[in-house]
N, C-alpha and C positions, 0 to 999 in steps of 0.2 A: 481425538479431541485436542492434543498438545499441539501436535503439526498445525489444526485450523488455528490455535487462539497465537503460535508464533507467524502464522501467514497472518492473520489481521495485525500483529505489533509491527510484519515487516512492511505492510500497506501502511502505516502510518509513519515511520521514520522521515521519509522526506515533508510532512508537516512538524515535524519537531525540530529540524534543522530550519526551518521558517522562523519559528516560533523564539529562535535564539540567534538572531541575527540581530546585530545592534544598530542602533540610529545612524545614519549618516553626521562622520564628525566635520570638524570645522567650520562652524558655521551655526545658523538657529536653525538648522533639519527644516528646511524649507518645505511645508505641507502641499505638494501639487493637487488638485482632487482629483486631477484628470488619470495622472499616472497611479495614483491611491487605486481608483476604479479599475485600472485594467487589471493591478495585480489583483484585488478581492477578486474578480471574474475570473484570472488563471487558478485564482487556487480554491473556488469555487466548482470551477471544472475539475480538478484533480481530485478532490472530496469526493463530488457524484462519480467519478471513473472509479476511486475507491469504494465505497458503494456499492455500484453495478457489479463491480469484481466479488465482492462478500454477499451479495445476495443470488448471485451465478453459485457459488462454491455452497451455501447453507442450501439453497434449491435441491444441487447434484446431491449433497452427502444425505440429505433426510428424502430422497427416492433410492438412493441405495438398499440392495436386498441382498447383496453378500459381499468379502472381503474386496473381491476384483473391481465390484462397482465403483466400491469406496475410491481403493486405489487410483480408477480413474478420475474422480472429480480433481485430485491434485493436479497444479499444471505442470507443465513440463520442466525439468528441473535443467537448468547448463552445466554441461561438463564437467568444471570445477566445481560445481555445488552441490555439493552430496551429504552435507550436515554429516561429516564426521563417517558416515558408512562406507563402505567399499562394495561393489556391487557384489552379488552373490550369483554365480556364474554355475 
């Protein structure tokens, strides 16, 4: 349950760094609507891709019938990303 609820905080990180980005200086932040519209759509699409990702992984984990299942729904981790464990060989 830890691993799924830091896999949804880590799907949301790149909307937090959004969300703290400051106004365009020098000047009266000139309101375009056009270029307003396209980023709401990018980050519109990134939400539903976030989304689809978390209801992929709650789908996999609540059809799981024993440890191996589970294990699988997680995705694949890279190299360097081992959250602190060392493999067990």
């Amino acid at each position: 349950m830890k691993k799924v609820l830091l896999f949804a905080l880590a799907m949301n990180l790149p909307m937090l760094a959004f969300a703290q980005q400051q106004p365009p200086q020098g000047g009266q932040g000139q309101f375009d609507p056009q270029k307003f519209q396209e980023r709401k759509t990018r980050v519109l699409a990134g939400i539903d891709r976030r989304i689809d990702a978390l209801q992929q992984a709650k789908s996999c984990v609540q059809q799981a019938q024993d440890p191996q299942a589970l294990r699988a729904c997680r995705p694949e981790r890279r190299e360097g990303d081992r959250g602190g464990k060392q493999p067990s060989n």
